[in-house]
C-alpha positions, 0 to 999 in steps of 0.5 A: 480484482486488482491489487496496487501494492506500495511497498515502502522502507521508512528509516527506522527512527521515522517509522513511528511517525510514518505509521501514524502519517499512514493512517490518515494517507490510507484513509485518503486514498481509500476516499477517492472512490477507487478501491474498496479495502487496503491492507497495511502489512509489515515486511518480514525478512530474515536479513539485516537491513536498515529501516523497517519494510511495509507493505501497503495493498490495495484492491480495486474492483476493475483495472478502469478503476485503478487507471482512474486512480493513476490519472486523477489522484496519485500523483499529488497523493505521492506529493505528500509523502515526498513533502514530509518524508523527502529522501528517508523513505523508499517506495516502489509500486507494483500491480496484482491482478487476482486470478482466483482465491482459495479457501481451505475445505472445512474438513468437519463437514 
C-alpha cells in the first residue's frame, strides 16, 4: 500500500474557504480511480507560524496505481488550486510506502 501525502499552509483568512474547496478536490481526486480512501488531517504544531498546516493523505493500492495518478491526473488537478489559490497556499508532496500496520492486543481476551 501507498500513501501520497500533500501537505499544505493555507494562509489563514483563506482557510475556510480552502477547507470547503478541499472537499470537492478530495472527491475529485478520489474519482480518478487511483486510491481507495484519503484522509484530511490538521497539522498541529506548538510554534508560531503564519496560516493553518493540513495534511491531505491518500492510499493507493500498488505503486503502478499511484504512477498512474502522477501521469494522467495530477497535473491539471494542481491547476486547480493554483488557479484559485495562486501564491496564498504552499504545498509540497511526499510518498509513504506501508510496511506493516499494528493494532493493539485486546487484553480482555
Amino acid at each position: 500500500m501507498y500513501i501520497y501525502n500533500v501537505t499544505i499552509n493555507i494562509e489563514e483568512q483563506l482557510h475556510k474557504e480552502w477547507l470547503t474547496w478541499m472537499e470537492t478536490h478530495i472527491s475529485d481526486v478520489l474519482n480518478t480511480g487511483k486510491f481507495t480512501s484519503a484522509k484530511l488531517t490538521e497539522v498541529l504544531v506548538d510554534q508560531e507560524i503564519e496560516g493553518r498546516t493540513y495534511s491531505v493523505q491518500y492510499t493507493a493500492n500498488t505503486r503502478e496505481d499511484l504512477d498512474a495518478y502522477y501521469k494522467e491526473d495530477a497535473d491539471n488537478l494542481r491547476v486547480e488550486a493554483i488557479k484559485k489559490f495562486g501564491d496564498k497556499m504552499l504545498a509540497f508532496r511526499t510518498e509513504l510506502r506501508l510496511i506493516k500496520e499494528f493494532y493493539p492486543i485486546n487484553a480482555s481476551n
